[in-house]
N, C-alpha and C positions, 0 to 999 in steps of 0.2 A: 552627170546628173541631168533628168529633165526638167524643162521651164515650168515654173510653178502654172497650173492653167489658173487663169481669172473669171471668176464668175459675179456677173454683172445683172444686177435689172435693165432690162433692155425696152427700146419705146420708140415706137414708131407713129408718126404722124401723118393722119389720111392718107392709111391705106388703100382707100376705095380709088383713089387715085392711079394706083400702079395694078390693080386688081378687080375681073371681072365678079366673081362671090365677094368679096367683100362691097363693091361697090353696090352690086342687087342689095345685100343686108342693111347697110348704111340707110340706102335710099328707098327701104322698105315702104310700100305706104300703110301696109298690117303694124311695123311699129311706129311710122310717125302718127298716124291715127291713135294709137295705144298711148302713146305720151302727150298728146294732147290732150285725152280723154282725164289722163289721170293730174295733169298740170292743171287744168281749167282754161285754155286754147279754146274758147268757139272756132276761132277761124284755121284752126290746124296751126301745125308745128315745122317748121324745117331745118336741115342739119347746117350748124355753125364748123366741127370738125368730127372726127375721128380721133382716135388714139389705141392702140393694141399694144398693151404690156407683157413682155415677156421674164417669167423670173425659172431661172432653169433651177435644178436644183444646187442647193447650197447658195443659192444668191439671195441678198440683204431683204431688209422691210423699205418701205413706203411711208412716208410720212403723212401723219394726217395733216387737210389741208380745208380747204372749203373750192369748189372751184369756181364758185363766183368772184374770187380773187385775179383770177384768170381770166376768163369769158364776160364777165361782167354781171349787173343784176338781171333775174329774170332768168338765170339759165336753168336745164332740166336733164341731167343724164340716164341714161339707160346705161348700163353693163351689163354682157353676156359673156359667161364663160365657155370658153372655147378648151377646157378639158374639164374634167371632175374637180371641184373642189372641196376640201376638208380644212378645218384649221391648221395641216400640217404643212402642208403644202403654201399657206400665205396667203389665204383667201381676202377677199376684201373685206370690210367691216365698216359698220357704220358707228354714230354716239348715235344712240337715241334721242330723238326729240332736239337735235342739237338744230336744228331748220328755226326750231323757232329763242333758240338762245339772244337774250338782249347785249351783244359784245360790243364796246364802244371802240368806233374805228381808230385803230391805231396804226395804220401803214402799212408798213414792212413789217410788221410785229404777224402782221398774221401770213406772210409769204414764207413757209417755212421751205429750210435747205431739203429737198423731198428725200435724201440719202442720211439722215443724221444719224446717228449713236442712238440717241433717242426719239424714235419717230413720236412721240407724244405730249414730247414739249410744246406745240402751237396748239395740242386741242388743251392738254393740263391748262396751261394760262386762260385759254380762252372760258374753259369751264370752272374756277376759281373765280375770276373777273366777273362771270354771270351771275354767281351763286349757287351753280348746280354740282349735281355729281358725275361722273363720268358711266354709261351703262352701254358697254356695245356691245352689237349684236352681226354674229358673222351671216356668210352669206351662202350657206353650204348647200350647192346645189350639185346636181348634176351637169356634164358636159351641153351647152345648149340653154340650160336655165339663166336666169337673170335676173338683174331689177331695174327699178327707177326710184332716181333720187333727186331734189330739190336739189338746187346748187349753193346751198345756205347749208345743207349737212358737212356734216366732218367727218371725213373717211379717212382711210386709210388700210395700211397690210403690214402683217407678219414675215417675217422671211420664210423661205422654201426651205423646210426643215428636213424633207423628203429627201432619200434615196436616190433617187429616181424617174422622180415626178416633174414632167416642167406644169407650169400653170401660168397659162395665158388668160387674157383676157382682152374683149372690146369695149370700149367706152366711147357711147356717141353720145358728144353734146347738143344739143337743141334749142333752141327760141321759140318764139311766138309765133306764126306765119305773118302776122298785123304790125309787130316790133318792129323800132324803128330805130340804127343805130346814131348816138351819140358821138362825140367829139371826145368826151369826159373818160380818160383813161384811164385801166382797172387799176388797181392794187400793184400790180405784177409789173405793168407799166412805169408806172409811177417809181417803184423803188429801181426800174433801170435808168430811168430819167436820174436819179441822185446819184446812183454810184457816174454814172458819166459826166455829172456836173462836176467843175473842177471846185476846189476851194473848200470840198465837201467830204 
């Protein structure tokens, strides 16, 4: 009998690092101009990281997250799909309106396990706790298409329910050009700080 194969969402971090097209894309000045235009940057924007998600077919969902839990306040991401995407395939998706949700910080409560059973436990909670309803909207674009999104929205993905399909995608994070970094560790930090604390 042969080994069962595993199919994994896969994640690569700054690409643009090991690769000459990627790195052109990253360090676009057509889209750091774009995301600046659309954040409200007078003085332009520049890129904090990279990230390219690979989900081949048959691999899991994505958890929605926020990713200023990450990166910190202030950040701004673009996503570009780098195949076609449809809802079958595990597109990305956003909550609507969730940018401006009033959620009282709770820690770790909003660091979700980005692999869970339930990729929708951290926005459900987050969206109960506010008062709202959950309304998302996927992101069906073609190969090359994309968006931008405040780093205060709640995204997240579907798994690759496709055949056949992989569906990747780029996700470049961005700041302010004028921002100035802090000391004050995000969210993501912070809860590796307690699990490494002993006594805790």
């Amino acid at each position: 009998m042969g080994r069962k194969k595993c199919v994994q969402v896969q994640q690569f971090v700054n690409a643009w690092k090991g690769d000459r097209l990627f790195d052109a894309v990253v360090h676009s000045e057509t889209l750091n101009n774009l995301v600046a235009a659309v954040a409200g940057w007078p003085h332009g924007a520049k890129v904090l990281q990279d990230q390219v998600w690979c989900k081949p077919p048959g691999s899991g969902t994505l958890a929605f997250h926020r990713d200023t839990s990450y990166m910190g306040m202030g950040v701004h991401t673009m996503w570009l799909a780098l195949d076609d995407m449809t809802p079958e395939v595990g597109t990305l998706e956003y909550a609507r309106g969730s940018h401006s949700w009033k959620t009282k910080g709770t820690g770790t409560a909003d660091i979700p396990n980005l692999y869970a059973k339930d990729p929708r436990y951290v926005l459900s909670a987050a969206a109960k706790g506010s008062r709202n309803k959950v309304d998302l909207v996927p992101v069906v674009v073609q190969k090359g298409g994309g968006s931008i999104h405040d780093g205060l929205t709640y995204h997240g993905s579907d798994a690759n329910k496709s055949a056949d399909c992989m569906r990747r995608g780029l996700g470049i994070h961005f700041m302010a050009r004028d921002a100035k970094a802090t000391d004050a560790p995000t969210l993501f930090a912070r809860s590796l700080m307690r699990e490494e604390s002993p006594g805790e």
